[in-house]
C-alpha positions in Angstrom: -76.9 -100.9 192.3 -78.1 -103.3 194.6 -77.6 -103.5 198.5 -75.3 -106.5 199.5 -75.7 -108.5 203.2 -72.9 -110.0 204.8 -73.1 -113.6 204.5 -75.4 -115.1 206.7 -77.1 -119.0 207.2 -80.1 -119.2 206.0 -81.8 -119.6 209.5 -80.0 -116.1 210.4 -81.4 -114.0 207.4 -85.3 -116.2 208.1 -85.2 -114.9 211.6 -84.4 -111.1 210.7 -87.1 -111.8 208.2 -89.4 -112.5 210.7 -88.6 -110.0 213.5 -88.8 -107.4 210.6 -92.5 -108.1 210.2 -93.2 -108.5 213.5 -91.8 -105.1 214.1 -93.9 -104.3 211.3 -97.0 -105.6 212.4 -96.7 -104.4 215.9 -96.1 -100.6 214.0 -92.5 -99.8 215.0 -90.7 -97.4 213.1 -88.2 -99.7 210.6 -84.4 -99.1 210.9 -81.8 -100.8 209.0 -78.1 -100.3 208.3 -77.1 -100.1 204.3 -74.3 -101.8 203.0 -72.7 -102.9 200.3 -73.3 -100.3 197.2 -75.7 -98.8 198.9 -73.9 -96.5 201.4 -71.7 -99.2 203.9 -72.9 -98.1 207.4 -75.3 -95.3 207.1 -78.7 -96.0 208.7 -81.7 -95.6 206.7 -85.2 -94.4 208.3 -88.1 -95.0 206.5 -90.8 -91.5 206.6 -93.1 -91.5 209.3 -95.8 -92.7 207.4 -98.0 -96.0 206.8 -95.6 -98.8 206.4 -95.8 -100.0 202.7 -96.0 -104.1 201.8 -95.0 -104.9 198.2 -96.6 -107.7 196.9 -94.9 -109.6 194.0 -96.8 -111.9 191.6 -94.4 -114.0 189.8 -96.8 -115.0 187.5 -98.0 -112.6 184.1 -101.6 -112.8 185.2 -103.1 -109.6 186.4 -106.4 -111.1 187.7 -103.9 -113.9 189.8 -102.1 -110.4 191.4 -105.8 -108.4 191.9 -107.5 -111.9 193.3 -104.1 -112.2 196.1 -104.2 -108.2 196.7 -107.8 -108.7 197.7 -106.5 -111.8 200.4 -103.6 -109.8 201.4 -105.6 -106.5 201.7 -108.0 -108.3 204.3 -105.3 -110.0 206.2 -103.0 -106.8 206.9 -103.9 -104.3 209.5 -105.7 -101.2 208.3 -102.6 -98.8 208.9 -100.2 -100.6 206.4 -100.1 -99.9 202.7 -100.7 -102.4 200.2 -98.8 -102.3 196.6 -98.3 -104.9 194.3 -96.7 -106.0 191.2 -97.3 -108.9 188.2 -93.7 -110.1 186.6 -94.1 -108.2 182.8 -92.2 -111.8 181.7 -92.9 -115.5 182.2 -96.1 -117.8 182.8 -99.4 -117.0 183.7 -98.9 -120.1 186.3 -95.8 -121.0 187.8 -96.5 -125.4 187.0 -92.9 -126.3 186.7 -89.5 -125.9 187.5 -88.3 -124.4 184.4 -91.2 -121.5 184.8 -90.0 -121.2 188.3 -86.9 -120.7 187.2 -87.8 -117.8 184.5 -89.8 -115.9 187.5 -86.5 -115.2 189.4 -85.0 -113.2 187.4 -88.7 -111.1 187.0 -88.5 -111.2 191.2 -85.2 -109.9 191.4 -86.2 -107.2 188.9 -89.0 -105.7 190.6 -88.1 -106.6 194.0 -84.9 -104.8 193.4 -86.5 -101.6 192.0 -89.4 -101.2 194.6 -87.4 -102.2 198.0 -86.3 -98.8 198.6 -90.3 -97.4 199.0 -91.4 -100.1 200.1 -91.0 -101.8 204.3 -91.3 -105.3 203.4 -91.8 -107.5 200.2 -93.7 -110.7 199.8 -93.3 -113.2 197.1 -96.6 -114.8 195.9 -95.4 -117.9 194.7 -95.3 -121.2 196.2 -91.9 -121.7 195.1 -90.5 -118.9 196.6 -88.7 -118.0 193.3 -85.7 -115.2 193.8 -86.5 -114.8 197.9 -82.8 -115.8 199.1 -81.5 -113.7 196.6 -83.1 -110.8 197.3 -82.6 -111.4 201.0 -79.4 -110.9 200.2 -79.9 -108.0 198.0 -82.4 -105.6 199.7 -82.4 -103.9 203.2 -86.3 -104.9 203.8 -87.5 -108.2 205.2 -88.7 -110.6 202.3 -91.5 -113.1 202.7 -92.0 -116.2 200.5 -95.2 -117.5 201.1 -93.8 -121.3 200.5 -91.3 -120.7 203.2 -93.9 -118.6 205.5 -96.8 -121.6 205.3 -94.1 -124.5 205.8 -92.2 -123.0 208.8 -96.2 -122.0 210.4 -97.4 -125.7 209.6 -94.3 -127.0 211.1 -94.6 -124.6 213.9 -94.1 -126.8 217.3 -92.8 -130.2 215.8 -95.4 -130.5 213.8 -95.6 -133.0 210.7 -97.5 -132.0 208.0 -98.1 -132.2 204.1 -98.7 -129.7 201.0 -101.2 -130.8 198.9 -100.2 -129.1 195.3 -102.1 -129.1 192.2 -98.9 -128.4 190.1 -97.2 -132.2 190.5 -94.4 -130.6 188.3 -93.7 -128.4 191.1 -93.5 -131.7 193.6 -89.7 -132.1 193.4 -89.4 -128.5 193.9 -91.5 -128.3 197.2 -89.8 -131.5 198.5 -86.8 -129.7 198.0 -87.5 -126.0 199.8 -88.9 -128.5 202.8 -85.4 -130.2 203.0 -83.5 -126.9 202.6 -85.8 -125.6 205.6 -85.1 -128.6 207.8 -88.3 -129.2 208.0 
């Protein structure tokens, strides 16, 4: 059973993203209304207790997932909760579209299972595999950290570039920064 949003434009469904973790981040108690299969209407509050981020690795390596729960664990305020997750299935680097592809379905699947417990999810993946559809699919902001570092180095007008060192995943990049409008 999976929680459906109405159809929104991608710049709609980024900027709820966003002023979900702000609200986050500034400690507010997260409401949002269920619909879809997941009870049309009915506003869910989270427990008073320190916000949870989930952290999904797309890739099969654990020591990839511990080394990014160490950065992410440094970079979030001491009263949030840190979980994360490492897709069972897949590569142990995302290097080309066809394993970015294969991660979505492992995103989906755990993003899907942990959203209720958790107040936001972030994808640790470049590509961003599975965040639009799990945007669509979950009642908690999701974060692609492709999508997050383009939109802050555009931030203001500016240009800028992504160095990669997965040239298979060029295309792919070039794409996500066209689909951004950036």
């Amino acid at each position: 059973v999976s929680c459906a949003h109405p159809p929104t434009d991608r710049a709609t469904a980024a900027d709820r993203t966003v002023e979900g973790l702000r609200r986050l981040r500034r400690g507010q108690d997260l409401r949002v209304r269920a619909s879809g299969a997941c009870g049309a209407g009915r506003t869910v509050r989270r427990p008073d207790m320190r916000p949870t981020v989930l952290l999904v690795n797309p890739n099969t390596s654990a020591a990839t997932t511990a080394m990014m729960e160490r950065v992410a664990r440094a970079a979030l305020p001491q009263d949030f909760a840190l979980r994360s997750a490492t897709a069972a299935r897949g590569a142990s680097m995302i290097t080309t579209d066809a394993e970015l592809a294969t991660a979505v379905g492992e995103v989906l699947a755990i993003g899907e299972r942990e959203a209720p417990a958790v107040a936001a999810i972030v994808v640790g993946a470049f590509g961003d595999p599975a965040v639009d559809l799990l945007r669509a699919r979950v009642a908690v902001p999701v974060v692609g950290i492709g999508e997050a570092s383009m939109r802050e180095a555009a931030a203001q007008g500016r240009r800028f570039g992504v160095a990669t060192t997965t040239p298979g995943l060029a295309a792919s990049i070039g794409q996500a920064v066209a689909r951004l409008g950036l």
